[in-house]
Every structure is written in C-alpha cells, then in structure tokens.
C-alpha beads as a LAMMPS data file, in Angstrom:
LAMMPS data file: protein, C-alpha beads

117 atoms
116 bonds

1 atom types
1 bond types

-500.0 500.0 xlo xhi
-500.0 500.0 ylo yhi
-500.0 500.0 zlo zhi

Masses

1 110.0

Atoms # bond

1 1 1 137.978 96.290 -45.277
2 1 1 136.925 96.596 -41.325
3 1 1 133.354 96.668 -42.335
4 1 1 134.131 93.307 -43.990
5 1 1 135.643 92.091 -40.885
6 1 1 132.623 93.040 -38.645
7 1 1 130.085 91.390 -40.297
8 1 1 132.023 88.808 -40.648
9 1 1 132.676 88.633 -37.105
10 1 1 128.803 89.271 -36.591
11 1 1 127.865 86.150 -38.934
12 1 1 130.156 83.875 -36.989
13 1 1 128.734 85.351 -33.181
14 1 1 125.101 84.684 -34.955
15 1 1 125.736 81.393 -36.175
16 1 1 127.803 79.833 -32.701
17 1 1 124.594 81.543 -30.816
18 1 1 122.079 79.439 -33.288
19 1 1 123.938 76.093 -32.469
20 1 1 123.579 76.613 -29.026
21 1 1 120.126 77.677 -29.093
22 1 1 119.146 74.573 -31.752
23 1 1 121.275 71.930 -29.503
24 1 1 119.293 72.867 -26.315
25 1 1 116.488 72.781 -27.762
26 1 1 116.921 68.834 -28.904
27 1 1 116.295 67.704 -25.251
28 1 1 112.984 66.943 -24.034
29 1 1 111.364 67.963 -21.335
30 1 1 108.782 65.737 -18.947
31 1 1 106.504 67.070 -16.693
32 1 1 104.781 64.786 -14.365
33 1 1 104.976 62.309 -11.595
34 1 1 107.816 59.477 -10.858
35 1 1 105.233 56.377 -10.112
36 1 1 108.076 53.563 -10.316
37 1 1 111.751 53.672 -9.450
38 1 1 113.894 50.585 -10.519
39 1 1 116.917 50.910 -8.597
40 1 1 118.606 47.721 -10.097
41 1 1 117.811 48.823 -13.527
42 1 1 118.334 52.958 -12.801
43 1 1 115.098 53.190 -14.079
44 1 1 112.203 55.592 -13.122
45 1 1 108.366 55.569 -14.798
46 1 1 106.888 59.195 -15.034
47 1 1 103.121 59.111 -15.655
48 1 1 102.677 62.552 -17.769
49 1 1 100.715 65.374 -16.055
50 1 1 97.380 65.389 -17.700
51 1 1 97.644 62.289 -19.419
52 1 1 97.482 58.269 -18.137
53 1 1 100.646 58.038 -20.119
54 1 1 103.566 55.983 -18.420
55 1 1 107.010 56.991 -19.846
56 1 1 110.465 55.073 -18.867
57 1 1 113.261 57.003 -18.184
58 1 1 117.411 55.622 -17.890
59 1 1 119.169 57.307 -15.087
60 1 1 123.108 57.471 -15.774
61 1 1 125.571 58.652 -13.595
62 1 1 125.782 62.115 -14.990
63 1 1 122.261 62.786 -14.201
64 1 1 121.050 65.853 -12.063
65 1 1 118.456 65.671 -9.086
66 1 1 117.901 69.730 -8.706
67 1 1 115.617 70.435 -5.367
68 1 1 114.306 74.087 -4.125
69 1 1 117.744 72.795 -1.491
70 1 1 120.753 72.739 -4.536
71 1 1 121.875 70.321 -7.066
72 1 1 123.346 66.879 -6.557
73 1 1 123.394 63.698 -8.607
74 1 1 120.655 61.251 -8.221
75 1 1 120.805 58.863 -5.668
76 1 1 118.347 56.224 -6.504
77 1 1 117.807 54.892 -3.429
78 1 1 116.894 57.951 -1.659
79 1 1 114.508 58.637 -4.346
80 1 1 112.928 55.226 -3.945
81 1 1 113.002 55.498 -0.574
82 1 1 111.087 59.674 -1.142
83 1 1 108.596 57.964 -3.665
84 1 1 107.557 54.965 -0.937
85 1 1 107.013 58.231 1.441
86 1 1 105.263 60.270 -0.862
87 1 1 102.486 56.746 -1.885
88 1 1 102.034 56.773 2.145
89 1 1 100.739 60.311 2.319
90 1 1 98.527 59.554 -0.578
91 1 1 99.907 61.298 -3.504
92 1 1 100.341 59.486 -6.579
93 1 1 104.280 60.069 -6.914
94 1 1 107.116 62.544 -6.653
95 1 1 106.377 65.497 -9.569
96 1 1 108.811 66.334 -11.768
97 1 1 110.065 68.163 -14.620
98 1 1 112.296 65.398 -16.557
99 1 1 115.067 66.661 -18.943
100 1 1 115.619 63.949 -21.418
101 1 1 117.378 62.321 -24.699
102 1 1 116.500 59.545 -26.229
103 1 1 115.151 58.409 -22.843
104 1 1 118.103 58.889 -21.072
105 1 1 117.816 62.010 -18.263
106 1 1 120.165 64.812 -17.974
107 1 1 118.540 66.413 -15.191
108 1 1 115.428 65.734 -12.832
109 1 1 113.705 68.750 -11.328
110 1 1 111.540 68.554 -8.339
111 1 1 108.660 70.881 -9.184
112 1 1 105.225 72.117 -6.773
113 1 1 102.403 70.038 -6.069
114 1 1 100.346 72.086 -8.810
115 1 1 102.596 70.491 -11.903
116 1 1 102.045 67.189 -11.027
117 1 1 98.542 67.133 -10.250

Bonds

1 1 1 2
2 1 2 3
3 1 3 4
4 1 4 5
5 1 5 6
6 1 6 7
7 1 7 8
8 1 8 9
9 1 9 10
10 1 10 11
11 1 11 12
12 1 12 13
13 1 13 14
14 1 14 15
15 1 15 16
16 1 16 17
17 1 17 18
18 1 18 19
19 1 19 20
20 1 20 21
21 1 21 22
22 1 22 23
23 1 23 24
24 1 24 25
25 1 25 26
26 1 26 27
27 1 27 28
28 1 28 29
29 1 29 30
30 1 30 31
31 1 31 32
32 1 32 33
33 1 33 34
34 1 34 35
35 1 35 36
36 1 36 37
37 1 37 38
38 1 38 39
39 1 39 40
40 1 40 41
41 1 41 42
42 1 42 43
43 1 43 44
44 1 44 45
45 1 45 46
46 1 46 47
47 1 47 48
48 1 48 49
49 1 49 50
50 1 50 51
51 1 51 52
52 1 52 53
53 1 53 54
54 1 54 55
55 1 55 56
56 1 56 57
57 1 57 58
58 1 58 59
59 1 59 60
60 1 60 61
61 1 61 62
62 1 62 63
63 1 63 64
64 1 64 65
65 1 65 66
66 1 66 67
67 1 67 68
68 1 68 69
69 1 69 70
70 1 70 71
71 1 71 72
72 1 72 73
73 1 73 74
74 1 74 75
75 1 75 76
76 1 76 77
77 1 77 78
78 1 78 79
79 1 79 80
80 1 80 81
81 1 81 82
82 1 82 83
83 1 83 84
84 1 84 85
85 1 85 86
86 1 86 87
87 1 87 88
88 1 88 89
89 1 89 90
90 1 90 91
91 1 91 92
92 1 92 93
93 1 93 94
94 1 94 95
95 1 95 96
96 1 96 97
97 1 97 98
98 1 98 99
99 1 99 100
100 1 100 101
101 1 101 102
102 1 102 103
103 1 103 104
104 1 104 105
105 1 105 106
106 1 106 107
107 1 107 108
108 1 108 109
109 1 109 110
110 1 110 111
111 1 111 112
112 1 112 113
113 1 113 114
114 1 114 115
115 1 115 116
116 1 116 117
C-alpha cells in the first residue's frame, strides 16, 4: 500500500513540475535593439538582432526593466529619454532581451553591446 502511495506522490511531483516547465516555456523571448519608444501608446519597436525585422511590443504596468543595477518597473520616459542618449552616441538603440506574450512584455532585460549588435 505505501509503495502505491509513493508513486503516486511521485506522478503528481512529476506532473506539477511539467506544468511549470511547459507554462514558462509559452513566453517568448526577443533579443535585439529598442529603436522606437511610444510613450503615449506604452509602446516600444525592437529591431531583431541579426535580422531588419521591426517587432512592436505593449508595455503594461506589470512589466519588468531588469539592469546589471536591480529590478524595477519600466518607466517609459526614462527609457525614451536612455534611447534619445544612446542614437547620440551612435548606436542604433538600447539592446535587449524582451520577454513576451502575445506582444505584451513581462520583463525587459538590458543585455551587452555584443547581443545587440
């Protein structure tokens, strides 16, 4: 009867671990560089690394600006203000690795200079 139990128990443990695994795994990721922010529309166009590709992304309140200094939610402005910055030293945009759903980001990484060139 225990040994029933266990893999019972086991079965369960394996199949809560394969959700989690499976719903992470939905989101998309984006690597490349922010070339537009909308602030009005909390919009921001990544052009994909290695590609001329232009991809809109919807910023919500919930999303996540993570820098090599912490975590914080994205201020739109600031990161407006970082891309106008970033055009005047010559550099296409601000690179990124964008987590995504349906077009909507969960979390915005700043990455090195190497992923977004």
């Amino acid at each position: 009867m225990k040994t029933r139990r266990s893999f019972l128990m086991m079965f369960t443990v394996a199949a809560v671990a394969m959700v989690l695994v499976v719903g992470s795994a939905i989101a998309d990721e984006l690597l490349g560089v922010i070339t537009k922010v909308d602030v009005e529309a909390k919009k921001l166009t990544v052009t994909e690394k290695g590609s001329d590709k232009e991809t809109q992304v919807t910023v919500n309140d919930d999303t996540e600006y993570v820098t090599k200094k912490g975590s914080s939610k994205v201020d739109m402005e600031k990161l407006s203000k970082g891309l106008e910055r970033a055009k005047e030293k010559g550099a296409k945009g601000i690179p990124v690795k964008v987590t995504h759903e349906k077009g909507v980001a969960s979390k915005i990484e700043r990455v090195g200079k190497k992923a977004g060139n």
